[in-house]
N, C-alpha and C positions, 0 to 999 in steps of 0.2 A: 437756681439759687434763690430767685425770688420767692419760691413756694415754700423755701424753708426760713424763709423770713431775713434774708442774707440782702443787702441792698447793696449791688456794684456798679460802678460807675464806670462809663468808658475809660477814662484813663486809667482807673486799676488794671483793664483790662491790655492797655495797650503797654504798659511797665509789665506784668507777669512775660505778655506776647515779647518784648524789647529782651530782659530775659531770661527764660525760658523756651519759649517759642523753637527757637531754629536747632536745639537740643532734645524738642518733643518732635520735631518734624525729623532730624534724623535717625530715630531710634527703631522704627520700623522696619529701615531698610538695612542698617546693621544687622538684624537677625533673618534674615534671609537664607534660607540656607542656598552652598554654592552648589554652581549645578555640575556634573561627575564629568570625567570623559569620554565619556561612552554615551553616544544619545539615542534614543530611537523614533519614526514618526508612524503613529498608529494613524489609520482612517474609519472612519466610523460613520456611518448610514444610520441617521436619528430624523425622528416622522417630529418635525414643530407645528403644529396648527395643523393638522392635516396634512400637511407637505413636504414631501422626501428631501432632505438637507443632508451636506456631506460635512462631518466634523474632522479637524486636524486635528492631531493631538501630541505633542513635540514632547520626550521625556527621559531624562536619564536614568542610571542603569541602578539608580535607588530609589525610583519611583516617586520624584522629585516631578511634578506638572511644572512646564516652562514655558511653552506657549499654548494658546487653544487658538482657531480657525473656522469658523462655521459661514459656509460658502451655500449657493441656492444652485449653482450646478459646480462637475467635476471640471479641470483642467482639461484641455485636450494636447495632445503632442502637434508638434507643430508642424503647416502642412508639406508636405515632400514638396522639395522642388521640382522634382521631371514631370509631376501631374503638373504643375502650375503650365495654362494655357497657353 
């Protein structure tokens, strides 16, 4: 604001923020689109720096991204009890 020769003052700033504020802060997650009922979890082997990373990748059946995951090794299943010592 100041480069365009606007001179604002904190208290302007905190009357706009009092309100406007919590109506600028809602407005993004209202457009959100919802996610289907139908989901899927892709896995994906992607090289970062050099180095083999597993990517999650959580998505429903409109191709809607809902979560991502990126881990430095896989899960393992967990260990059988009658091997256990």
């Amino acid at each position: 604001m100041l480069q365009h020769g606007v001179i604002v003052s904190y208290e302007a700033i905190r009357r706009w923020y009092a309100t406007f504020g919590q109506a600028y802060a809602n407005g993004p997650r209202g457009r959100r689109p919802r996610p289907g009922d139908k989901w899927r979890l892709d896995e994906v082997f992607v090289r970062i720096n050099g180095g083999l990373k597993y990517q999650w990748r959580a998505g429903d059946q409109d191709g809607n991204v809902l979560a991502v995951l990126v881990q430095i090794r896989r899960d393992k299943a967990p260990p059988d009890a009658s091997s256990a010592g």
